[in-house]
Backbone as JSON Lines, residues from 0, in Angstrom:
{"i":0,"aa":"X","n":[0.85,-1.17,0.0],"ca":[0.0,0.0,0.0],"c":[0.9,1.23,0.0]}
{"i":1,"aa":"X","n":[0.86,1.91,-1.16],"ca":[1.74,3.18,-1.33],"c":[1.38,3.92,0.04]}
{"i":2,"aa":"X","n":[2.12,4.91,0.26],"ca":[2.1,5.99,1.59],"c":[1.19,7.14,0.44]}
{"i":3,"aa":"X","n":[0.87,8.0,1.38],"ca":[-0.77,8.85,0.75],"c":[0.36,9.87,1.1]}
{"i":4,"aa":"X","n":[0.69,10.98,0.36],"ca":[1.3,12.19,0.15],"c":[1.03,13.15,1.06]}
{"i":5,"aa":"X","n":[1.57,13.73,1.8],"ca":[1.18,15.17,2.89],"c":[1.66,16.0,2.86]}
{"i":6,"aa":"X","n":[0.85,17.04,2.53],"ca":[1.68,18.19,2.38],"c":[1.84,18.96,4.07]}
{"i":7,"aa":"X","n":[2.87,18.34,4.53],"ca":[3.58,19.48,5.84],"c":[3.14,21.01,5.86]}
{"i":8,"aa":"X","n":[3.6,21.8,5.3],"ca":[3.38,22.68,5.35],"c":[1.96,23.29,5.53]}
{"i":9,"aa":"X","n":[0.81,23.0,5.01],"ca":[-0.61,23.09,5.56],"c":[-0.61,22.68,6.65]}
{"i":10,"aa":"X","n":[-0.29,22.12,7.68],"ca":[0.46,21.63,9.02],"c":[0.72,22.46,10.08]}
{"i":11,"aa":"X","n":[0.67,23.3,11.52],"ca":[0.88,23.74,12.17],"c":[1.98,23.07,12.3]}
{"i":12,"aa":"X","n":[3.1,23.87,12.64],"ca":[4.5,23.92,13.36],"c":[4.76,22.55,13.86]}
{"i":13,"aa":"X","n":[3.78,22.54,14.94],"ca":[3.83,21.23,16.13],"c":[3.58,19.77,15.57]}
{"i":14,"aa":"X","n":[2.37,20.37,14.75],"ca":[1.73,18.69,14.07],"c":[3.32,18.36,13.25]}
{"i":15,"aa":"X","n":[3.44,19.25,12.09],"ca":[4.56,19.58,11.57],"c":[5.67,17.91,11.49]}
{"i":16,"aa":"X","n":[6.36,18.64,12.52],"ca":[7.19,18.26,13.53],"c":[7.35,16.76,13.77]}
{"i":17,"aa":"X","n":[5.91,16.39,14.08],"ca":[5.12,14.98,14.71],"c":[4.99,14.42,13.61]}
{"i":18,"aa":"X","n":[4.71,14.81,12.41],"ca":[4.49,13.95,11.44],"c":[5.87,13.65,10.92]}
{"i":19,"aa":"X","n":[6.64,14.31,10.74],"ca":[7.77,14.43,9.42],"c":[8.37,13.03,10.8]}
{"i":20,"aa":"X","n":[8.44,12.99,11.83],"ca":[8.92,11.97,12.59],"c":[8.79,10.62,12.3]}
{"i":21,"aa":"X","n":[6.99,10.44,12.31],"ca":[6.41,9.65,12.61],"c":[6.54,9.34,10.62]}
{"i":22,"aa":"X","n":[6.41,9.75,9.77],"ca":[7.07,9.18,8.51],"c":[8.24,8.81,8.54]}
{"i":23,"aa":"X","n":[9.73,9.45,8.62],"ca":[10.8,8.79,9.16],"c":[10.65,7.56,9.47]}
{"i":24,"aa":"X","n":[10.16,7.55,11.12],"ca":[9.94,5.82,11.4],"c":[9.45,5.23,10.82]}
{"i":25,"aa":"X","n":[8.79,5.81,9.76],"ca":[7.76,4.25,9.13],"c":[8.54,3.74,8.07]}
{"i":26,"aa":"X","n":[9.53,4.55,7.2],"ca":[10.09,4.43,6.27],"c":[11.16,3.89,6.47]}
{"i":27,"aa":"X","n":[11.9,4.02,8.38],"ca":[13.09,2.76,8.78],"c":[12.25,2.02,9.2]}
{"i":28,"aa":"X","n":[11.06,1.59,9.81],"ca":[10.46,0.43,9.92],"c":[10.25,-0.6,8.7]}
{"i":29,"aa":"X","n":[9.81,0.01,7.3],"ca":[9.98,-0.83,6.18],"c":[11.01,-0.67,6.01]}
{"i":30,"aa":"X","n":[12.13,-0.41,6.0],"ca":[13.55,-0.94,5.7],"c":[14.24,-2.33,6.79]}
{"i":31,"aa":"X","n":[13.54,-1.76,7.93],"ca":[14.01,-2.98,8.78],"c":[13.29,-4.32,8.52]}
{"i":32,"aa":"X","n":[11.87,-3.54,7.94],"ca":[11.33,-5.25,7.27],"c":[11.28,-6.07,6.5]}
{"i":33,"aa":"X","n":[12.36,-4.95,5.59],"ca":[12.62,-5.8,4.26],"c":[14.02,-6.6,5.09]}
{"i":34,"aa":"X","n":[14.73,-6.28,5.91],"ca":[15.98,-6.8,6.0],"c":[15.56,-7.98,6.98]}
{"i":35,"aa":"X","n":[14.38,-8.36,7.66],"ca":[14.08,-9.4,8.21],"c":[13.38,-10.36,7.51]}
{"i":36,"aa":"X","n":[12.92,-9.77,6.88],"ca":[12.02,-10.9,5.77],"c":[13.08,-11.65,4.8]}
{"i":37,"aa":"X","n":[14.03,-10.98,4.44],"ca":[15.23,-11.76,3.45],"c":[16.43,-12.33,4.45]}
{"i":38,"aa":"X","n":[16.5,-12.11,6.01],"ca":[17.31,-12.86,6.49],"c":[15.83,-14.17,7.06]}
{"i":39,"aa":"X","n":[14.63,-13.98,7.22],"ca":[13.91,-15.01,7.35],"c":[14.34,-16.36,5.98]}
{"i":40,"aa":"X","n":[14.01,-15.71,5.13],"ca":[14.24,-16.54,3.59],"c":[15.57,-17.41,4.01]}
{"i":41,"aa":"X","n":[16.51,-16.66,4.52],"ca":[17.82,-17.36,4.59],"c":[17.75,-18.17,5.85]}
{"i":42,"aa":"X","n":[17.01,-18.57,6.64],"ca":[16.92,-19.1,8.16],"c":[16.3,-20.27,7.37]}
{"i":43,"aa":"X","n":[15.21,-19.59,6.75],"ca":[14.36,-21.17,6.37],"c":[15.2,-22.0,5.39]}
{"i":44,"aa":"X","n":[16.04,-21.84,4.53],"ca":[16.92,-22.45,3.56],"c":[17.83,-23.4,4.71]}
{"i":45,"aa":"X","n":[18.34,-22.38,5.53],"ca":[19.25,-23.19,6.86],"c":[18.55,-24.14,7.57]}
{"i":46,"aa":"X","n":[17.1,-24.47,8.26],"ca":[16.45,-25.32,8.88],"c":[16.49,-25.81,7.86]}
{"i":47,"aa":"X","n":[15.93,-26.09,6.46],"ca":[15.61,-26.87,5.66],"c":[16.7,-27.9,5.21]}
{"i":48,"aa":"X","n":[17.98,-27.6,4.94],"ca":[19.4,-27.83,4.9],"c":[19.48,-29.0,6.38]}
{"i":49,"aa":"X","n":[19.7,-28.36,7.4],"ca":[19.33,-29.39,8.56],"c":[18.74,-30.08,8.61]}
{"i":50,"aa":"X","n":[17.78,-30.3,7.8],"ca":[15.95,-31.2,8.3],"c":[17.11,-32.58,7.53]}
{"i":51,"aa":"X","n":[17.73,-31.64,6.41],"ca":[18.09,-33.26,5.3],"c":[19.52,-33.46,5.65]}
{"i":52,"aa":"X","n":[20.6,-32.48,6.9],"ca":[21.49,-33.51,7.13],"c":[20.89,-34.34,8.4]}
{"i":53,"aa":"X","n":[19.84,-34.17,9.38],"ca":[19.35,-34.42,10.55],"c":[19.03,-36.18,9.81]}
{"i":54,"aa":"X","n":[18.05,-35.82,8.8],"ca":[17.66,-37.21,7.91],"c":[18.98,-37.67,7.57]}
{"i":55,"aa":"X","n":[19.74,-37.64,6.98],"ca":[21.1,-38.16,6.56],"c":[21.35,-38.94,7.52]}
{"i":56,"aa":"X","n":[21.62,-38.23,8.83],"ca":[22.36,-39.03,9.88],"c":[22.13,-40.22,10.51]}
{"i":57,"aa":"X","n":[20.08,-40.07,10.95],"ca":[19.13,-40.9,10.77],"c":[19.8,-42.31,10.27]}
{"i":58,"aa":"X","n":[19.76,-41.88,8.78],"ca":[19.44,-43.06,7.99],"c":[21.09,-43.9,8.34]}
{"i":59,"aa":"X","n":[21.99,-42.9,8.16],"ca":[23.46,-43.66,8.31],"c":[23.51,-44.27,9.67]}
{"i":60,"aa":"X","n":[22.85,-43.8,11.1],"ca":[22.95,-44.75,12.16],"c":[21.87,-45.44,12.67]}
{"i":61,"aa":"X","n":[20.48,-45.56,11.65],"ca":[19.94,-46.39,11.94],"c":[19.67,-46.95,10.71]}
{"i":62,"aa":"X","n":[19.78,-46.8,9.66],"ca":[19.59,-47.77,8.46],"c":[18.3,-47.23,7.74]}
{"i":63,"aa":"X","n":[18.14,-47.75,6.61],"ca":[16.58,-47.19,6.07],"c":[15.8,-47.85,6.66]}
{"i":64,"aa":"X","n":[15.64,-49.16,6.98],"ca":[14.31,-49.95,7.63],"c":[13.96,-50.17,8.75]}
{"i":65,"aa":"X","n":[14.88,-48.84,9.87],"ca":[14.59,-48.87,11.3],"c":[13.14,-48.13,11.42]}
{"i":66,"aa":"X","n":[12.85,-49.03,12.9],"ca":[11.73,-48.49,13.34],"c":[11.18,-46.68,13.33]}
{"i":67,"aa":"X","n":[10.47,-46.27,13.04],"ca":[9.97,-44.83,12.56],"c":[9.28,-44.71,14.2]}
{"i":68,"aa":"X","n":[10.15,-43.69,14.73],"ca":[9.27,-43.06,16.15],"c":[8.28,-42.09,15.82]}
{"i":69,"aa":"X","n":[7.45,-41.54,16.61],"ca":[6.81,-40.35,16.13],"c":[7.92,-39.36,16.69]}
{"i":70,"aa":"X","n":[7.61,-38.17,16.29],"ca":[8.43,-36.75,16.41],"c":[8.27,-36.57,17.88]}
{"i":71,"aa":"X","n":[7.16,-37.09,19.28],"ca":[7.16,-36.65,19.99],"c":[7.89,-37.36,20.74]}
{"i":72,"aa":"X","n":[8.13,-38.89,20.46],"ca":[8.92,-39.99,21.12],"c":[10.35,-39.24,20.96]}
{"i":73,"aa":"X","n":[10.79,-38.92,19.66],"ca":[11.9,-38.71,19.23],"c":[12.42,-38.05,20.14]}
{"i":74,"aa":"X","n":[11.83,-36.74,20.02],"ca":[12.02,-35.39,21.02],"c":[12.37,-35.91,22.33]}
{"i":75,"aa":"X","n":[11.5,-36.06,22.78],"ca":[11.92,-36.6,24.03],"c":[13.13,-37.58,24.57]}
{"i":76,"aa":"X","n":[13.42,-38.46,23.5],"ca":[14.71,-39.4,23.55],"c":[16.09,-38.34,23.41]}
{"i":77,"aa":"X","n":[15.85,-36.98,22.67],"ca":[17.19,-36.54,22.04],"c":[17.09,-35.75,23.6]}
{"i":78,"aa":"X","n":[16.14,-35.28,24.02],"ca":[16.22,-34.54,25.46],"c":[16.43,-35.27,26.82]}
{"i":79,"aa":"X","n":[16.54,-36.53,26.82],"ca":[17.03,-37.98,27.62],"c":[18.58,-37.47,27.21]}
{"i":80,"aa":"X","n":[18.81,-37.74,26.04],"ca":[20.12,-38.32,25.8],"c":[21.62,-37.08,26.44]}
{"i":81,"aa":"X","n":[20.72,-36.0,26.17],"ca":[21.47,-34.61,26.46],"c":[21.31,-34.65,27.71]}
{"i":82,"aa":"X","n":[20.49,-34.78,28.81],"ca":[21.01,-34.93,30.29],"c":[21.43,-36.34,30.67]}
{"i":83,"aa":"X","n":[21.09,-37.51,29.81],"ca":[22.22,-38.82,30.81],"c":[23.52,-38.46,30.09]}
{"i":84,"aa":"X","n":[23.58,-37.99,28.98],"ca":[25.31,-38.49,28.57],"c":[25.26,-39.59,27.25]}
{"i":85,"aa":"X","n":[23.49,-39.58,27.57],"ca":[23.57,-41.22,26.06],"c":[23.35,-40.99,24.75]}
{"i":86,"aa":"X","n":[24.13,-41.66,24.09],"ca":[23.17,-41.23,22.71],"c":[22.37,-41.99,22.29]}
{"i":87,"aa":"X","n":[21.57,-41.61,21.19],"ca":[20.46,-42.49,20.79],"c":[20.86,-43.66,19.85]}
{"i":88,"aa":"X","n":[22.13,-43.48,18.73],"ca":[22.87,-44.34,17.96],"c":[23.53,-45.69,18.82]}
{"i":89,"aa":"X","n":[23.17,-45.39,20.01],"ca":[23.85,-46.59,20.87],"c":[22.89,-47.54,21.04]}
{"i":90,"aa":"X","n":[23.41,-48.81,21.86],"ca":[22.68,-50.12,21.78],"c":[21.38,-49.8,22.52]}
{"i":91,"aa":"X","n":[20.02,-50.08,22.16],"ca":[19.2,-50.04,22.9],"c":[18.75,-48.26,23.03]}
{"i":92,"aa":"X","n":[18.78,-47.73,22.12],"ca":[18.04,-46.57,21.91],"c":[18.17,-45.6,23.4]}
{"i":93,"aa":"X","n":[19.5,-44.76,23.72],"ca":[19.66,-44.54,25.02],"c":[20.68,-45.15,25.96]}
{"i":94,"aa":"X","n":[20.8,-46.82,25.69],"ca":[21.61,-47.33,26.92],"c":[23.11,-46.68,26.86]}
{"i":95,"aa":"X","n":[23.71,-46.11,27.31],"ca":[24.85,-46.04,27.45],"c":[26.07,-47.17,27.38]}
């Protein structure tokens, strides 16, 4: 949505003042949002990149025809493994 044109000067002093501001900010606010929206683009390329070495690793320490956990089992095993010390690639999913 284009910005609607104002002419300042029909403007008292004070309003003036308040506006020419309050445009400023809006005009570094869309600059700051273009620069988050194209480092978003680049975050999601990076999770996405992860999702397929995360799968990679998967498959290299458990094989293609291992058992499929759900995402919530999973979760919870990788958050086991980070406070005992175990990993999940070990005997018995956990045992140390």
């Amino acid at each position: 949505m284009p910005a609607a044109k104002i002419d300042l000067s029909s403007l008292p002093e004070g309003q003036r003042d308040i506006i020419a501001d309050l445009l400023r900010e809006h005009a570094n606010l869309l600059a700051a949002n273009a620069v988050l929206k194209a480092e978003a683009v680049d975050l999601k390329q990076i999770v996405e990149r992860l999702e397929h070495l995360v799968a990679e690793l998967n498959h290299v320490v458990h094989g293609k025809k291992s058992e499929k956990l759900g995402d919530g089992i999973c979760q919870r095993s990788c958050r086991l493994s980070l406070f005992s010390g175990c990993s999940l690639g070990r005997a018995g999913h956990g045992a140390a």
